[in-house]
C-alpha positions as CSV (number, residue, x, y, z in Angstrom):
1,X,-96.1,-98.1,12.3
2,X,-92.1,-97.2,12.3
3,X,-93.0,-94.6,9.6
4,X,-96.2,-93.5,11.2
5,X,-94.5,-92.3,14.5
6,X,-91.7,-90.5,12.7
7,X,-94.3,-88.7,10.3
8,X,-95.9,-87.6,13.7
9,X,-92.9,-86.5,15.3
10,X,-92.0,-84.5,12.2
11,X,-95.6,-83.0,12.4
12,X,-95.3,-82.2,16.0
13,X,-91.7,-80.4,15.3
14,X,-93.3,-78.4,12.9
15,X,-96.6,-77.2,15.0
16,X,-93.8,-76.5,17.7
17,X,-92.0,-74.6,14.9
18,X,-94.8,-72.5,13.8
19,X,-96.1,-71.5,17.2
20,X,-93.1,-70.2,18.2
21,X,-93.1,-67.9,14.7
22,X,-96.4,-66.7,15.8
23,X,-95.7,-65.6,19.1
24,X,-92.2,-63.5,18.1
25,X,-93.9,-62.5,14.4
26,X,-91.4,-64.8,12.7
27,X,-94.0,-66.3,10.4
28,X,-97.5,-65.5,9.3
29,X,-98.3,-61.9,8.5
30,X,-94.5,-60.2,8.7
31,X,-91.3,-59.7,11.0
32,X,-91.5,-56.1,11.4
33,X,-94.3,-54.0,13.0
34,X,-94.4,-52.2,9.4
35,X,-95.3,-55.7,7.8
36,X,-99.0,-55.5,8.8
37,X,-102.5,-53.9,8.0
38,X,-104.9,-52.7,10.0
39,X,-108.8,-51.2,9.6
40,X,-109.6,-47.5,11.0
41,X,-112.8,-46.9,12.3
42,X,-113.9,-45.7,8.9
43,X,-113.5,-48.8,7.8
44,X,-110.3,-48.3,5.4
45,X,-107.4,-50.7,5.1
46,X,-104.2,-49.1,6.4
47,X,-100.6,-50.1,6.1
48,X,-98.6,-49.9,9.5
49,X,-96.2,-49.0,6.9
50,X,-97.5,-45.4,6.6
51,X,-96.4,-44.9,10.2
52,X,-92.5,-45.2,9.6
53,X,-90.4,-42.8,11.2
54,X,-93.0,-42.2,13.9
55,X,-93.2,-43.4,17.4
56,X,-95.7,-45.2,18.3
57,X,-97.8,-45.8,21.4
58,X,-100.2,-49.1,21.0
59,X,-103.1,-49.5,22.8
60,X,-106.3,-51.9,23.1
61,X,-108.9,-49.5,25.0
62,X,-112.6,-50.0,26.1
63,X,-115.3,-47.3,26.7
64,X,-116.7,-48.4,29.6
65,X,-113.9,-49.5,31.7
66,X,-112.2,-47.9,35.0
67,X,-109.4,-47.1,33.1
68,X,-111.4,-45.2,30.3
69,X,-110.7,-41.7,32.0
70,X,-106.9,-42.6,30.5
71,X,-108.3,-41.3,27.6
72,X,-108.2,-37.8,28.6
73,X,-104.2,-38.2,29.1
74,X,-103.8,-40.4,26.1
75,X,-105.1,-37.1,24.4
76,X,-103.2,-34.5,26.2
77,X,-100.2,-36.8,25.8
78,X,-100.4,-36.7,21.6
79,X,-101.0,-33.0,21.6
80,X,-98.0,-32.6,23.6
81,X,-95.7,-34.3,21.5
82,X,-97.7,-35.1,18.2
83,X,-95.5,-32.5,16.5
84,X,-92.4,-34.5,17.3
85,X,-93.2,-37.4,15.9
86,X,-95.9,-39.3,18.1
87,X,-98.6,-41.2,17.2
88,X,-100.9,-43.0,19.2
89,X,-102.8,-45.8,17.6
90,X,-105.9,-47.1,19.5
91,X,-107.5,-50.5,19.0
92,X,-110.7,-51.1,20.8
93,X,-111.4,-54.3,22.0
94,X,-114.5,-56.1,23.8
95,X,-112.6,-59.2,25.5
96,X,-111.9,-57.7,28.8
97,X,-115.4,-57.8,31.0
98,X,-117.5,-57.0,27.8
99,X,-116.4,-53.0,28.4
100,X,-116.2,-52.0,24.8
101,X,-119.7,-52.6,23.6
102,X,-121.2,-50.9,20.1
103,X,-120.2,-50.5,16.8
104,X,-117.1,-48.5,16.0
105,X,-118.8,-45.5,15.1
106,X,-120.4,-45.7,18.4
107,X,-117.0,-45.9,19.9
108,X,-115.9,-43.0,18.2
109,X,-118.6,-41.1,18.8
110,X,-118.0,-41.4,22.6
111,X,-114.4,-40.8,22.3
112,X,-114.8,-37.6,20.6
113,X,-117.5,-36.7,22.8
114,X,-115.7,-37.0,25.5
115,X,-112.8,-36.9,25.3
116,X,-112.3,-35.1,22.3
117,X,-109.7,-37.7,21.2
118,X,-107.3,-36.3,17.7
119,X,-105.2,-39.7,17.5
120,X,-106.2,-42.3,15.0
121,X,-108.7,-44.9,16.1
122,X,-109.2,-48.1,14.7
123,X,-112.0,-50.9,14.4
124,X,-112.5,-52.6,17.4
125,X,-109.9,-56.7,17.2
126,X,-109.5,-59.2,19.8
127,X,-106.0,-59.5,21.5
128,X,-106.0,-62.6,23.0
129,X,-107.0,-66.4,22.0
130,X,-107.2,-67.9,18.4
131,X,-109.0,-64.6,16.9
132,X,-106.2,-62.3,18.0
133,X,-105.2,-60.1,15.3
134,X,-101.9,-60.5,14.0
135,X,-100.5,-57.2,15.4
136,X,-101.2,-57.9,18.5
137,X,-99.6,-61.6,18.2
138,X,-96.9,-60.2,17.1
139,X,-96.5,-57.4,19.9
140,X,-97.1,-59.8,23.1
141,X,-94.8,-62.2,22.2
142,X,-96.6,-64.8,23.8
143,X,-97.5,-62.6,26.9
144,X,-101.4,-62.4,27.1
145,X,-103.0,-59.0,27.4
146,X,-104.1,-58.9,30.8
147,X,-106.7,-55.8,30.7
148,X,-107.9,-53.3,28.9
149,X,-105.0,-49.9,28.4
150,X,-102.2,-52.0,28.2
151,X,-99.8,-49.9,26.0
152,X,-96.4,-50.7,23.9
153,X,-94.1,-48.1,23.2
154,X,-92.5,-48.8,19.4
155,X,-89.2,-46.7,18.4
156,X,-89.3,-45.2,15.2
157,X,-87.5,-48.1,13.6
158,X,-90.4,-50.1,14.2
159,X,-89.2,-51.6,17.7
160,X,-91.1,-52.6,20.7
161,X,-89.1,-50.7,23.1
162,X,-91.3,-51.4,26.2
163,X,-94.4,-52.7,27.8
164,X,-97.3,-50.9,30.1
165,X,-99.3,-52.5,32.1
166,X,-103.3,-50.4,32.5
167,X,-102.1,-49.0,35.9
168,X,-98.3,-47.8,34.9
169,X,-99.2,-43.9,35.2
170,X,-98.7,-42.1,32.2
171,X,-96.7,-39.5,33.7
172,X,-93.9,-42.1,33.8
173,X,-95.0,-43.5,29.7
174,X,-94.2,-39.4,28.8
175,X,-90.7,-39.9,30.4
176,X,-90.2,-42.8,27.4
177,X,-92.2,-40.8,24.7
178,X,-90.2,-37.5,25.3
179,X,-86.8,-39.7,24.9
180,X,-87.9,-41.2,22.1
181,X,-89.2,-38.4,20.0
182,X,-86.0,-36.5,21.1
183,X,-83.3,-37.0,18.6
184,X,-80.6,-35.7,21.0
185,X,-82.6,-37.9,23.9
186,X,-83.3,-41.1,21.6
187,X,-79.5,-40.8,20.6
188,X,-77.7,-40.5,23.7
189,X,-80.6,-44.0,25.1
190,X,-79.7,-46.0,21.7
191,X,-75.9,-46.0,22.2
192,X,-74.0,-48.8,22.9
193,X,-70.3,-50.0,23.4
194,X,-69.8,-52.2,19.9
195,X,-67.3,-54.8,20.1
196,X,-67.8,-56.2,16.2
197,X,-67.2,-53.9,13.2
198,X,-67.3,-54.6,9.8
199,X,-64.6,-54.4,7.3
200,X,-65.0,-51.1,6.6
201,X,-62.6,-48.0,7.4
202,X,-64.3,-45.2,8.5
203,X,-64.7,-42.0,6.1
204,X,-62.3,-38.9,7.0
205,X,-65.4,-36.6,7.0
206,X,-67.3,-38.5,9.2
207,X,-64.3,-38.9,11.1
208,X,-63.7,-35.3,11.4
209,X,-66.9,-34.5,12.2
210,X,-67.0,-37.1,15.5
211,X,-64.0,-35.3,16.7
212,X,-65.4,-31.6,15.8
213,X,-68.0,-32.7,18.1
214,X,-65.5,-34.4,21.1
215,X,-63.4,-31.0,21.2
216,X,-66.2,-28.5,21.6
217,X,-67.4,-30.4,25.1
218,X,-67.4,-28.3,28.0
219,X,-63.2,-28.0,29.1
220,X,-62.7,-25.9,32.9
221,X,-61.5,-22.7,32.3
222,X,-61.6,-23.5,28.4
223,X,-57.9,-25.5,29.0
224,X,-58.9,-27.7,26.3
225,X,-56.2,-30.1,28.0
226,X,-55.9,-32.7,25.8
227,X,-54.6,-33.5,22.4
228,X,-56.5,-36.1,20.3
229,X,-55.0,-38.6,17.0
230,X,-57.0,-40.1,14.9
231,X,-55.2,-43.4,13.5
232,X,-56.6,-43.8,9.8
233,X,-53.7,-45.5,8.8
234,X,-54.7,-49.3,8.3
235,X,-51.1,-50.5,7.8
236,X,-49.9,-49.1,11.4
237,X,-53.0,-51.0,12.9
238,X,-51.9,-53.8,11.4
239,X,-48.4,-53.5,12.2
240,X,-48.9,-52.6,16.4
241,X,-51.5,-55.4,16.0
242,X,-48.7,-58.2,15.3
243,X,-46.4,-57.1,18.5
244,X,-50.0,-57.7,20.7
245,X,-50.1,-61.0,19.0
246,X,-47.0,-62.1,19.2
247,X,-47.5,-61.5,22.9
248,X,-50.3,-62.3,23.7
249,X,-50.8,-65.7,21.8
250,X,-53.3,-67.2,24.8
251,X,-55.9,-63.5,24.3
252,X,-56.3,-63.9,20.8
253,X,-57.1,-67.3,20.9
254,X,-59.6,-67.3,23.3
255,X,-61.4,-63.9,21.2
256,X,-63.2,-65.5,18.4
257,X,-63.2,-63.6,15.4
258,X,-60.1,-61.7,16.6
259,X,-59.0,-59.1,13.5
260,X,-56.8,-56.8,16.3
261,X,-56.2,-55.7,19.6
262,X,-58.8,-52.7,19.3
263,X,-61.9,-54.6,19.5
264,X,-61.5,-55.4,15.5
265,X,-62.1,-51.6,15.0
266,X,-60.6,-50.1,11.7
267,X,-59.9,-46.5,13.3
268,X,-59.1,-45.6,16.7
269,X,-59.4,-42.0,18.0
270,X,-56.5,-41.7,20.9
271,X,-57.0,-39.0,23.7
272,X,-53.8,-37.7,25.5
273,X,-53.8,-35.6,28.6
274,X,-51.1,-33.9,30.7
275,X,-48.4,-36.5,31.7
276,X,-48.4,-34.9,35.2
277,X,-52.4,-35.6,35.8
278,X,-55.2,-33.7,35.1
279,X,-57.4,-33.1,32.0
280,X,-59.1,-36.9,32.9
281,X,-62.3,-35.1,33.4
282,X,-62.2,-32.7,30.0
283,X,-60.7,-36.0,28.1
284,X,-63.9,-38.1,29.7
285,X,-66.3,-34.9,28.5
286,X,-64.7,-35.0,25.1
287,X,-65.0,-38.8,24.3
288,X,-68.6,-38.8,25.3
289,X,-69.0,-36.3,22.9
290,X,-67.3,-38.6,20.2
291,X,-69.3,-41.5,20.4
292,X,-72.6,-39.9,20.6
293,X,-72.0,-37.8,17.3
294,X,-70.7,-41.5,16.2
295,X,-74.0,-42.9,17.1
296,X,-76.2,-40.3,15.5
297,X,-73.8,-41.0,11.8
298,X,-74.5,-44.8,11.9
299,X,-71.1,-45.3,14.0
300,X,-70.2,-47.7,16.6
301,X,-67.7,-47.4,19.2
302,X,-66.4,-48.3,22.3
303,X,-63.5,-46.4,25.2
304,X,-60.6,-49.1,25.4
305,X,-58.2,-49.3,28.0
306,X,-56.5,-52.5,27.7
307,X,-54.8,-51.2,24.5
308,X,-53.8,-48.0,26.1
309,X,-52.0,-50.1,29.2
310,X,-50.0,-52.6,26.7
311,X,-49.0,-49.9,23.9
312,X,-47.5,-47.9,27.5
313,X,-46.0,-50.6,28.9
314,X,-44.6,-52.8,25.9
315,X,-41.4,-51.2,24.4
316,X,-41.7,-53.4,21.4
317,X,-45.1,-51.0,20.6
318,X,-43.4,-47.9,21.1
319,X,-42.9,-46.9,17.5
320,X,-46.9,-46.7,17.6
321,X,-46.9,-44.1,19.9
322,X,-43.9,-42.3,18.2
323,X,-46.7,-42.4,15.1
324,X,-48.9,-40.9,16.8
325,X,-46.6,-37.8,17.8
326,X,-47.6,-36.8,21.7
327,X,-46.2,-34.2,23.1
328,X,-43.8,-35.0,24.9
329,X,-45.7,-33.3,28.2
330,X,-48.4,-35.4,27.4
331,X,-49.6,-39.3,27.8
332,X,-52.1,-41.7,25.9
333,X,-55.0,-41.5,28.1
334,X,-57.7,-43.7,26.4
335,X,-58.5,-44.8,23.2
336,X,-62.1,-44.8,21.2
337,X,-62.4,-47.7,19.0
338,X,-64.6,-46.5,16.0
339,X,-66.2,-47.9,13.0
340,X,-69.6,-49.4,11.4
341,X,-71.0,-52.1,13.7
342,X,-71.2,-55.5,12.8
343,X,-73.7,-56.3,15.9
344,X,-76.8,-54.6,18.2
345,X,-76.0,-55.2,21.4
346,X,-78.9,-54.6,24.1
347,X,-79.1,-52.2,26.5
348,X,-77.8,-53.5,30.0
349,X,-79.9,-52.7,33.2
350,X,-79.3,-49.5,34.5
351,X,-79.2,-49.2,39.0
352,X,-82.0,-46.1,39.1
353,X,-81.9,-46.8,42.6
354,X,-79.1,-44.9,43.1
355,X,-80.3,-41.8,42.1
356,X,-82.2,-39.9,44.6
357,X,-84.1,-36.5,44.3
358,X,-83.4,-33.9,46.8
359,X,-86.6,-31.7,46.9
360,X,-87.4,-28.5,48.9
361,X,-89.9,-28.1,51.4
362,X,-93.4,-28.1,50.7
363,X,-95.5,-24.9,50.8
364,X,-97.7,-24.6,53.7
């Protein structure tokens, strides 16, 4: 009996195990969107795979449903932005009130007729319960479809970037879809301060390049009142790096992982401005310029100031900044830590509720 309950507690563990693969795409059919197959309405197999590079907008649609008139912005939608790089993929499905009746030539036919729909259509699946198809598993993540033009926006890596619900408007989905088939749009919303690098300096031509990019941001005046140093050097790192440690014993320990004071970086990029104030704004343009030409190379980084306070204030650092040769009118303003991340970090919530729109008055 011992044995009996321990085999079914082992069985349980694993039924627990598998279902949570299911509902994340961990097990079964693949882990990335790329990993599965679907069947167009002609009745071909087709690898997701063929889609890489694209972004995708997924959605289960039904012909005779209040939502159906979407269809007409679906369409305007992909001609708007098919040429950079959207696709929409649409998967007709019968489980919400019965509303997508007929074969899936009759559902094309309709479509077209209609609508005169360009974007690939596919043979109609179920998206909920036991006979759900495997995509769909895999895109809810355990969050049931709830009706019929529910959408998911997926980056061109293959990520689900975001959710619709059949009454999000689409004018508001087109805000996500320009971004994302933007490079310069996609770039500047995929950044992120990285705190983990690999041990990997940093190539002088992509190094150059970042700070090409940094000094041609808009300057007042063209003042251009800043100096910039880029540290390459690997033994002054690790040099300035023992005088933090040695002084700040309690930091270090409590960083796991620590490698040195500049978020484990293995190149800082060091912006100076005038010692007597101003420049801050031209330094701040600058180093956004940086680490969005960093981003768009593979590049991680992220604006330090804690390093820029102690390498001021501790005389034991100061043959760092007589490395770095400042002009003497001049003062270490902030410090980009730069290198190849070791970590994605997710996007944190943005306040849009401080922005505000100040529009004219209506014509009468």
């Amino acid at each position: 009996m011992k044995k009996m309950i321990v085999c079914l507690m082992a069985m349980a563990c694993a039924l627990s195990l598998w279902a949570q693969g299911q509902q994340t795409g961990e097990t079964g059919t693949g882990k990335s969107i790329y990993d599965f197959k679907v069947v167009d309405d002609a009745g071909k197999t087709v690898q997701l795979s063929d889609y890489k590079g694209k972004v995708l907008l997924i959605v289960n649609t039904a012909t005779r449903c209040g939502f159906t008139p979407q269809y007409k912005e679906l369409q305007a939608l992909y001609e708007k932005y098919r040429a950079a790089g959207l696709e929409i993929l649409d998967f007709p499905c019968n489980q919400f009130g019965q509303q997508a009746p007929g074969t899936i030539e009759e559902i094309h036919q309709f479509c077209t007729a209609n609508y005169d729909i360009q974007f690939p259509q596919f043979d109609k699946i179920e998206v909920n319960g036991e006979g759900a198809h495997p995509l769909y598993a895999w895109l809810k993540d355990g969050k049931d479809i709830k009706w019929n033009f529910t959408k998911f926006l997926v980056s061109r890596d293959g990520k689900v970037l975001r959710r619709y619900e059949p009454r999000d408007k689409i004018s508001g989905i087109e805000t996500d879809v320009q971004i994302e088939t933007s490079p310069v749009l996609s770039n500047i919303m995929a950044r992120r301060s990285v705190r983990k690098y690999l041990d990997k300096p940093v190539e002088h031509e992509k190094l150059e390049t970042v700070v090409r990019c940094g000094i041609n941001a808009p300057s007042g005046m063209n003042r251009q009142p800043w100096v910039v140093r880029v540290v390459e050097d690997q033994q002054l790192i690790a040099q300035v790096n023992e005088v933090y440690k040695a002084k700040n014993p309690d930091a270090v320990k409590r960083e796991a992982g620590f490698k040195n004071m500049f978020r484990n970086a293995p190149n800082i990029i060091c912006v100076c401005t005038p010692a007597k104030g101003g420049g801050e704004l031209d330094a701040g343009l600058l180093s956004e310029n940086v680490m969005l030409a960093a981003q768009s190379l593979g590049l991680g980084t992220c604006c330090l100031g804690g390093p820029v306070r102690f390498l001021k204030s501790e005389p034991e650092a100061k043959f760092f900044l007589d490395r770095l040769d400042i002009p003497a009118d001049y003062q270490l303003n902030l410090i980009i830590a730069i290198g190849y991340p070791d970590e994605q970090p997710a996007a944190k919530p943005r306040d849009e509720s401080k922005v505000k729109y100040i529009a004219g008055a209506s014509p009468q």
